[in-house]
GUDOLUM-992135 format. One line per 3 residues: number of its first residue (from 0); their letters; for each residue y, x, z of N, C-alpha, C, O, CB. Coordinates in nm, 4 decimals. Atoms other than C-alpha are relative to their C-alpha. Glycine has a CB too. Layout:
<recs>
NUM> A> Y X Z Y X Z Y X Z Y X Z Y X Z ~ ...
</recs>
This chain:
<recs>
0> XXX> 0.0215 -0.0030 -0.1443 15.4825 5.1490 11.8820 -0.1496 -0.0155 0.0270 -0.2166 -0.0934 -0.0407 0.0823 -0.1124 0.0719 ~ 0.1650 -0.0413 -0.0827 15.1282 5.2295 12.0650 -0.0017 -0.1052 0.0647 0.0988 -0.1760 0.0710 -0.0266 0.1418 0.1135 ~ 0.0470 0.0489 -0.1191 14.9464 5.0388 12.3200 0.0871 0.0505 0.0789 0.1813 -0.0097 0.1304 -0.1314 0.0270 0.0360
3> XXX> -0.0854 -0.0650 -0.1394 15.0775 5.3189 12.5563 0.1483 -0.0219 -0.0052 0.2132 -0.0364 0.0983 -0.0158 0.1718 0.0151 ~ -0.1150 0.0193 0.0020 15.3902 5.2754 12.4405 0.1143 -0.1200 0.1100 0.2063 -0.1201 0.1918 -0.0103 -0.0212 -0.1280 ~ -0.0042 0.1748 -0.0627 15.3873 4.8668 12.5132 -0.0067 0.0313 0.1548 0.1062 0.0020 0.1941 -0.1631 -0.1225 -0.0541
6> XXX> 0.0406 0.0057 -0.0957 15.2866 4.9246 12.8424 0.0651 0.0893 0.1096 0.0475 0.0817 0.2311 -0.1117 0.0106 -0.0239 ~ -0.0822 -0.0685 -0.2171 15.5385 5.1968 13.0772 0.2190 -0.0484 -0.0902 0.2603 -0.1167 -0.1839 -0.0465 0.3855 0.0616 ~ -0.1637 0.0221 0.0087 15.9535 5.1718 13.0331 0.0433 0.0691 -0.0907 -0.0286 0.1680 -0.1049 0.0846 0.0343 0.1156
9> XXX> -0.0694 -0.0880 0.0849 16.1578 5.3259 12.7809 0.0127 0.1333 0.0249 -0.0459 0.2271 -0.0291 0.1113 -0.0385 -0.0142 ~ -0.0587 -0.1563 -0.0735 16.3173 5.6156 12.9728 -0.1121 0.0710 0.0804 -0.1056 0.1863 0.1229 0.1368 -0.0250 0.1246 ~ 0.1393 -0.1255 -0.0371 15.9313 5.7004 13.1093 -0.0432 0.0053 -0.0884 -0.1427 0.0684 -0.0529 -0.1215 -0.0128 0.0963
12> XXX> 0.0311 -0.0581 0.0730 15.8333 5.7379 12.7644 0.0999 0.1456 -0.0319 0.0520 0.2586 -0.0414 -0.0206 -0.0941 -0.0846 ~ -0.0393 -0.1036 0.0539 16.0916 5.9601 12.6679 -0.0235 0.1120 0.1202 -0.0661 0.2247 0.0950 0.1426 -0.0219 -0.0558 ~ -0.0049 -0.1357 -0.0771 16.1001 6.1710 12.9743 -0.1406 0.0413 -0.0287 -0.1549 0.1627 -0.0432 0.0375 -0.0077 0.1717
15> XXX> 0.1934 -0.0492 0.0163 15.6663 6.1926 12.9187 0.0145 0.0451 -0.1684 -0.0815 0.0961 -0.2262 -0.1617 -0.1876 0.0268 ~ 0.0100 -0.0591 0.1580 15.7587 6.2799 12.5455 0.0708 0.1265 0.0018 0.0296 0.2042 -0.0843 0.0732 -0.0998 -0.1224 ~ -0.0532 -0.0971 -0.0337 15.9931 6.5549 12.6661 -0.0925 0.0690 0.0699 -0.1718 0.1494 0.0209 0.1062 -0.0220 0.0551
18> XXX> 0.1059 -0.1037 -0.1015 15.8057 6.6902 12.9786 -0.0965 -0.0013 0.0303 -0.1468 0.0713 0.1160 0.0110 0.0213 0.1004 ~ 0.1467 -0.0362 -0.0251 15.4759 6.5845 12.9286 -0.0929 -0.0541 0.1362 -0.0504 -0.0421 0.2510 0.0035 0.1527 0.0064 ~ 0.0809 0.0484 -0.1590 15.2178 6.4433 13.2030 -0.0018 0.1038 0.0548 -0.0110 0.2107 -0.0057 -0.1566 -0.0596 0.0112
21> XXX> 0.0247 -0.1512 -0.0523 15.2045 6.6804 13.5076 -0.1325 -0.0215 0.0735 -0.1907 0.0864 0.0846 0.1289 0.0678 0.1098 ~ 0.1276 -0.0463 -0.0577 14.8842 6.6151 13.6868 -0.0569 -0.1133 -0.0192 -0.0124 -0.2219 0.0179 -0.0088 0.0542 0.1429 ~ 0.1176 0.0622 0.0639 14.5798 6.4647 13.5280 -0.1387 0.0141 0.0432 -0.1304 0.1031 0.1279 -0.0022 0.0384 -0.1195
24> XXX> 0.1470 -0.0050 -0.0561 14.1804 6.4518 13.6204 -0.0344 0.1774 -0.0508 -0.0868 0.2548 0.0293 -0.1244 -0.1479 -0.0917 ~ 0.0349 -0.1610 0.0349 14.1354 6.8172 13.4462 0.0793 0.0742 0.0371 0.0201 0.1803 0.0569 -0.0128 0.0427 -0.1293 ~ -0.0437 -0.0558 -0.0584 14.3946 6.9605 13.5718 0.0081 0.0103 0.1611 0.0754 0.0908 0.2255 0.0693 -0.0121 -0.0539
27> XXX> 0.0292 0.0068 -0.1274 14.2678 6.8383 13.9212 -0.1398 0.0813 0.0485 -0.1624 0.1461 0.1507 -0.0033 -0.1433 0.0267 ~ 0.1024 -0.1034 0.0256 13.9244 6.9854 13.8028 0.0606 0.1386 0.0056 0.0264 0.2119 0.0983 -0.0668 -0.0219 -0.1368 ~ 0.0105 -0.1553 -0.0108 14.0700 7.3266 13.7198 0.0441 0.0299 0.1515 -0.0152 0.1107 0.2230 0.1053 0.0840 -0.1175
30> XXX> -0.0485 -0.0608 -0.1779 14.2811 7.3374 14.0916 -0.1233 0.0115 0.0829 -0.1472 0.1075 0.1561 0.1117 -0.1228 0.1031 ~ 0.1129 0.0347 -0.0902 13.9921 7.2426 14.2536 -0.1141 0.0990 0.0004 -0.1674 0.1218 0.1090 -0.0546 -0.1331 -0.0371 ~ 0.0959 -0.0756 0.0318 13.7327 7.4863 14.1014 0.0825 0.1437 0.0602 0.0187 0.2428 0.0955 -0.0459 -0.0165 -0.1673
33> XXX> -0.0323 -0.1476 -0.0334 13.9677 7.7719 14.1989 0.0277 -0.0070 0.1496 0.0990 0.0800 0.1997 0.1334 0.0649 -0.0872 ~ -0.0034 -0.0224 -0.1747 13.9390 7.6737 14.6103 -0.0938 0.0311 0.0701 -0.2048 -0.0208 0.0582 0.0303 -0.1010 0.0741 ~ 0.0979 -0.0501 -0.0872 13.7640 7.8075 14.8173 0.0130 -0.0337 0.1946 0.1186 -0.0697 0.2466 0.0114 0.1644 -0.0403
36> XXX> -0.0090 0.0272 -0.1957 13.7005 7.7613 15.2589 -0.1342 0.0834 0.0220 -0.2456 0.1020 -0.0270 -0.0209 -0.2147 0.0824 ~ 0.1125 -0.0680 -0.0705 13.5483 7.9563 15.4721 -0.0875 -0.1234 0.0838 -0.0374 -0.2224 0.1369 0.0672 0.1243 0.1103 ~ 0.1172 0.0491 -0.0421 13.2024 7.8194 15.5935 0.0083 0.1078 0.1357 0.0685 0.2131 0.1566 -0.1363 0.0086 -0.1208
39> XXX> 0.0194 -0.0304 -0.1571 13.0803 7.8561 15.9801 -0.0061 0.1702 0.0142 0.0365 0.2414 0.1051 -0.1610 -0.0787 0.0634 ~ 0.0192 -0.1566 -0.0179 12.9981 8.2122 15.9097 0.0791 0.1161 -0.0145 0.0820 0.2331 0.0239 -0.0789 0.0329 -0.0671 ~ -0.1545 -0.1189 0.0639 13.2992 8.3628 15.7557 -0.0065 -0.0063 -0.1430 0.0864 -0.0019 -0.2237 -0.0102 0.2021 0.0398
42> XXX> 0.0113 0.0013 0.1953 13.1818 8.3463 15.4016 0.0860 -0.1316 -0.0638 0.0922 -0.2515 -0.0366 -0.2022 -0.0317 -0.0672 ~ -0.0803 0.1012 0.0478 13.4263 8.2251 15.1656 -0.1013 -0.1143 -0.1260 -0.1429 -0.0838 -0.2378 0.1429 0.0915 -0.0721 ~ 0.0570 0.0692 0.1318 13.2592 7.9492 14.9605 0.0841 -0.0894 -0.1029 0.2070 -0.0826 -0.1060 -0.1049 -0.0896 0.0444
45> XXX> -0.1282 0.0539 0.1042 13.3800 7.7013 14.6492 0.0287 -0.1364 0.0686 -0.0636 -0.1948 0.1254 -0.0470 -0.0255 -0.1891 ~ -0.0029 0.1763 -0.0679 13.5127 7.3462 14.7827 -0.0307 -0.1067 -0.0991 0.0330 -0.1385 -0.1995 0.1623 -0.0528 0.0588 ~ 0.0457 0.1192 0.0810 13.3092 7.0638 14.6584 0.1029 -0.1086 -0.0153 0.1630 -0.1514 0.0832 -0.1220 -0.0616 0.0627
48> XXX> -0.1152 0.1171 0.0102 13.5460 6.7989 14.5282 -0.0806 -0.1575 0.0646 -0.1852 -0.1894 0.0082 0.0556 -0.0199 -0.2014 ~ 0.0570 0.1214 -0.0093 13.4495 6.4472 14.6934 0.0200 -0.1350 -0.1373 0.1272 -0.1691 -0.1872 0.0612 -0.0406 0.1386 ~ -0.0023 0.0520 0.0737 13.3396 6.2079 14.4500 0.0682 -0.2071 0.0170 0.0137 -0.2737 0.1050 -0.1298 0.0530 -0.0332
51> XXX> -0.0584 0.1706 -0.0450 13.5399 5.7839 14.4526 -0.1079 -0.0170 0.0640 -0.0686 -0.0157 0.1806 0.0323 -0.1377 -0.1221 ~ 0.1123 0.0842 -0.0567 13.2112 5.6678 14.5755 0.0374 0.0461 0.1804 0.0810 -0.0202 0.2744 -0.1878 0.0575 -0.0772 ~ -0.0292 -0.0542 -0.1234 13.2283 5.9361 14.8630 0.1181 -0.0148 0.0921 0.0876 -0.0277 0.2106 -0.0076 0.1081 -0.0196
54> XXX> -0.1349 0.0181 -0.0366 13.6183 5.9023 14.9607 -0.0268 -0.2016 0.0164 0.0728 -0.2568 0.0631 0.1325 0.0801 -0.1495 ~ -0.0254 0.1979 -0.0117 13.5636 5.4597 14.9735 -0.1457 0.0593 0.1395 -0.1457 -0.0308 0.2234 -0.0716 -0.1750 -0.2279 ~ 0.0991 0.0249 -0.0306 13.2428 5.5716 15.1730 0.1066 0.0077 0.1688 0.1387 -0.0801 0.2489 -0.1399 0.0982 -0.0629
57> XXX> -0.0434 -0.0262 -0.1004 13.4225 5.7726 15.4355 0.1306 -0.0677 0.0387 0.1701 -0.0428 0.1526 -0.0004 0.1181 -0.0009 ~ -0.1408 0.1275 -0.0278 13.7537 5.5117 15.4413 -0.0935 -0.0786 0.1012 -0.0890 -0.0881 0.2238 0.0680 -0.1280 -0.1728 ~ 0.0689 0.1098 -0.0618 13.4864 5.2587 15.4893 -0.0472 -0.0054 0.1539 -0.0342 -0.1041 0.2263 -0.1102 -0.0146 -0.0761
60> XXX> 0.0264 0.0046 -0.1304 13.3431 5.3998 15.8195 0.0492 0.0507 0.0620 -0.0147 0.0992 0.1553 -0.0817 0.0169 0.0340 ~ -0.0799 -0.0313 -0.0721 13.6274 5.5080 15.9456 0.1135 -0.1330 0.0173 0.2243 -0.1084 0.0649 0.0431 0.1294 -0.0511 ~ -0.0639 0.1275 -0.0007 13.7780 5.1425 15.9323 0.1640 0.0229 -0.1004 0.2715 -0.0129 -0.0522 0.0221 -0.0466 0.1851
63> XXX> -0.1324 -0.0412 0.0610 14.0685 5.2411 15.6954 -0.0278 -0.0971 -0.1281 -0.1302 -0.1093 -0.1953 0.0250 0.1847 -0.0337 ~ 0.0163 0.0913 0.1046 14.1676 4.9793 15.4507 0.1600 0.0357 -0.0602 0.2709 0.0401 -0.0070 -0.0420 -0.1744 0.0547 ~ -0.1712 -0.0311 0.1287 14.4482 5.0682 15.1243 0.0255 -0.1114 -0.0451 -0.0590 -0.1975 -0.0696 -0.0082 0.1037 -0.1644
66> XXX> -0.0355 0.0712 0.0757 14.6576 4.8729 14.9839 0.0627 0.0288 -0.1310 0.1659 0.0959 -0.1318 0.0534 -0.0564 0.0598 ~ -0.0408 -0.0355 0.1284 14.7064 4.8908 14.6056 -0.0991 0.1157 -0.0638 -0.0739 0.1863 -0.1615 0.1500 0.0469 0.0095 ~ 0.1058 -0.0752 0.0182 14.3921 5.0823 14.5981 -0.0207 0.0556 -0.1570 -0.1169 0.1271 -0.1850 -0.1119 -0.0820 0.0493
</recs>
């Protein structure tokens, strides 16, 4: 038995040994690199992903507080 093992439930290992993780940081990279928005002008451009720093920035001054962050 693993670390990872020790650490989620029986029956979510096996189902993650069967079907595998479905969405991970690179697979949030590749979705992300293939979006695009139109800008003020009409031109389609790529959508910058916001970085944790940025997403806590804009919570922050918008008074929005998570729980289980």
């Amino acid at each position: 038995m693993t670390d990872f093992d020790a650490q989620y439930p029986e029956a979510m290992l096996i189902y993650m040994r069967h079907n595998g993780p479905h969405f991970n940081r690179n697979l949030c990279e590749f979705a992300v690199s293939l979006m695009t928005k139109r800008n003020s002008s009409g031109d389609e451009v790529p959508v910058k992903p916001y970085t944790k720093e940025e997403v806590e920035s804009i919570l922050k001054a918008h008074n929005v507080k998570l729980k289980n962050n």
